[in-house]
C-alpha positions as CSV (number, residue, x, y, z in Angstrom):
1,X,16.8,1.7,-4.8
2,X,14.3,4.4,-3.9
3,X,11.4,5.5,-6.4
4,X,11.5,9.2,-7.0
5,X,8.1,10.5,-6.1
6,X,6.6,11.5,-9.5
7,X,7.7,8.0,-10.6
8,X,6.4,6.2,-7.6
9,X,3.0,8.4,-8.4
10,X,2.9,8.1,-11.8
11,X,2.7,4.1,-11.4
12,X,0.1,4.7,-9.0
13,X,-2.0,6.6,-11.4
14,X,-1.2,4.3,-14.4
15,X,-2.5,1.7,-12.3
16,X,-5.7,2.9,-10.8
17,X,-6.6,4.5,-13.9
18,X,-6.7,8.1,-12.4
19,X,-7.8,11.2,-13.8
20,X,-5.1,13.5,-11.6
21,X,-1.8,12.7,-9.8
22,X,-3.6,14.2,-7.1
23,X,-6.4,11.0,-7.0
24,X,-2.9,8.9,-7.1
25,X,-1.3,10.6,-4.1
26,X,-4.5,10.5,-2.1
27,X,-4.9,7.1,-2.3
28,X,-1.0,6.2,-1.5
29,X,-1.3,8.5,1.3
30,X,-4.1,6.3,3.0
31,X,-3.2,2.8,1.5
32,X,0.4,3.7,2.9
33,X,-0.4,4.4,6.6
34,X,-3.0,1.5,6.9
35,X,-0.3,-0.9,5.6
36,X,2.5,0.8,8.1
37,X,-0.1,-0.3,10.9
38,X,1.0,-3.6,9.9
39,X,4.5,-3.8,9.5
40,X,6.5,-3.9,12.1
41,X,10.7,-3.4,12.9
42,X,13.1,-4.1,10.2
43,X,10.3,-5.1,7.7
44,X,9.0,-1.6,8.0
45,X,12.1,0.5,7.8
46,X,13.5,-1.4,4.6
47,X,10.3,-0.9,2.7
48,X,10.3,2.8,3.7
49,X,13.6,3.1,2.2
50,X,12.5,1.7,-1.1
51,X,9.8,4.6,-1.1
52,X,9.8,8.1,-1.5
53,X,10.8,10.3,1.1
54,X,7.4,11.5,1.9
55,X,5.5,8.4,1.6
56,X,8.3,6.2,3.2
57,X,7.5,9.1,6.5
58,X,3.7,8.3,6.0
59,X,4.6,4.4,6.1
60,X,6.7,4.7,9.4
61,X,4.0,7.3,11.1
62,X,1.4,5.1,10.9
63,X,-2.7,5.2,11.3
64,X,-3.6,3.2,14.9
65,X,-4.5,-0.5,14.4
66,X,-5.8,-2.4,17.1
67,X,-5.3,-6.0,15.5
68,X,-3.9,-6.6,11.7
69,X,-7.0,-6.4,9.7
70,X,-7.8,-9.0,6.8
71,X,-7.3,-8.2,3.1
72,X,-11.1,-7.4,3.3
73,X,-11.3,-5.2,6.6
74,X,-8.3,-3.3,5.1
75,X,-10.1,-2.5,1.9
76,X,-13.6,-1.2,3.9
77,X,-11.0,0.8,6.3
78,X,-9.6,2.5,3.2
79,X,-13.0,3.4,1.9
80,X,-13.8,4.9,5.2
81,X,-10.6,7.3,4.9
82,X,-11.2,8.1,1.2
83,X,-14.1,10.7,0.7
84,X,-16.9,9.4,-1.7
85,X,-15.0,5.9,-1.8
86,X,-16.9,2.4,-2.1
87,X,-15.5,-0.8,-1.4
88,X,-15.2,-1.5,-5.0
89,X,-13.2,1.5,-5.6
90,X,-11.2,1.3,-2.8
91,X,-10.0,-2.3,-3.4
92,X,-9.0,-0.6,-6.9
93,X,-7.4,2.3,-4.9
94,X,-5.1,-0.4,-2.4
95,X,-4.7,-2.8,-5.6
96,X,-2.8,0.8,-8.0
97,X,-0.6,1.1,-4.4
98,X,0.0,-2.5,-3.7
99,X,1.1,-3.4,-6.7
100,X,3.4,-0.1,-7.1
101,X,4.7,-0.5,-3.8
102,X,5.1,-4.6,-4.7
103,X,7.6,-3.6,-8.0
104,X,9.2,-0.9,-5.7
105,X,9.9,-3.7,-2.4
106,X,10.8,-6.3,-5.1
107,X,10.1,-10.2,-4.3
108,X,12.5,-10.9,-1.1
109,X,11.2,-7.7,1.0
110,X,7.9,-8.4,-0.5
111,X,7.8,-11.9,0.7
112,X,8.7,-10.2,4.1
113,X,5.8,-8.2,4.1
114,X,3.4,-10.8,3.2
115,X,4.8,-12.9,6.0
116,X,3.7,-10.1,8.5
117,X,0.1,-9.6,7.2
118,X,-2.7,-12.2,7.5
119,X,-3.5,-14.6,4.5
120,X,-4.6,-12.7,1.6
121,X,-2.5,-9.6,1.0
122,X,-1.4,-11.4,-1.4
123,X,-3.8,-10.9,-3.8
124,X,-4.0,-7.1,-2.9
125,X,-0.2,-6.6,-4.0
126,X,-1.3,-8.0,-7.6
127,X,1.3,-11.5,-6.4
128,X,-1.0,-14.2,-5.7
129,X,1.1,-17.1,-4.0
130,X,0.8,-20.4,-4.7
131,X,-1.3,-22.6,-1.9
């Protein structure tokens, strides 16, 4: 089932604690096309059609990854896209849209997703997995 935007946002902001809805989008906007730099095929297209229209564009137009980036490279690569961001307040930022987008995938598309990305996105989705 796909989130309605203000929903999807509103989650996003509940989460990373944010003053506007507009500090919520920004954040899904960048956390969004880092992670679509990661998916690929099926994987991809079924978690775009879990989120709304906008962002689920965003997740299939991707930012340009060379090589999937740790859990830790992705958090320094969001602060470099997020003006005035820190590595401690990004991993806050990709935490409020991992988790959202976690609850939105639900557990089989999310284990999906986890199986495309390198060991530790599982903590940034809020789902740590047993060892």
């Amino acid at each position: 089932m796909t989130l309605r935007r203000e929903a999807f946002l509103e989650h996003v902001k509940e989460r990373g604690e944010y003053g506007t809805v507009e500090e919520a989008e920004r954040a899904a906007r960048v956390v969004l096309a880092l992670l679509g730099a990661h998916l690929v095929g099926e994987v991809r297209a079924q978690l775009a059609a879990c989120l709304p229209e906008g962002f689920a564009l965003i997740l299939l137009n991707p930012l340009q990854s060379a090589e999937p980036l740790p859990p830790e490279r992705f958090v320094r690569a969001t602060a470099a896209w997020i003006e005035g961001a820190t590595e401690q307040t990004a991993t806050w930022d990709v935490s409020a849209v991992l988790s959202t987008v976690a609850d939105t995938a639900g557990d089989d598309l999310l284990g999906q997703i986890l199986l495309q990305l390198p060991a530790g996105y599982d903590l940034l989705f809020g789902r740590p997995q047993p060892t």
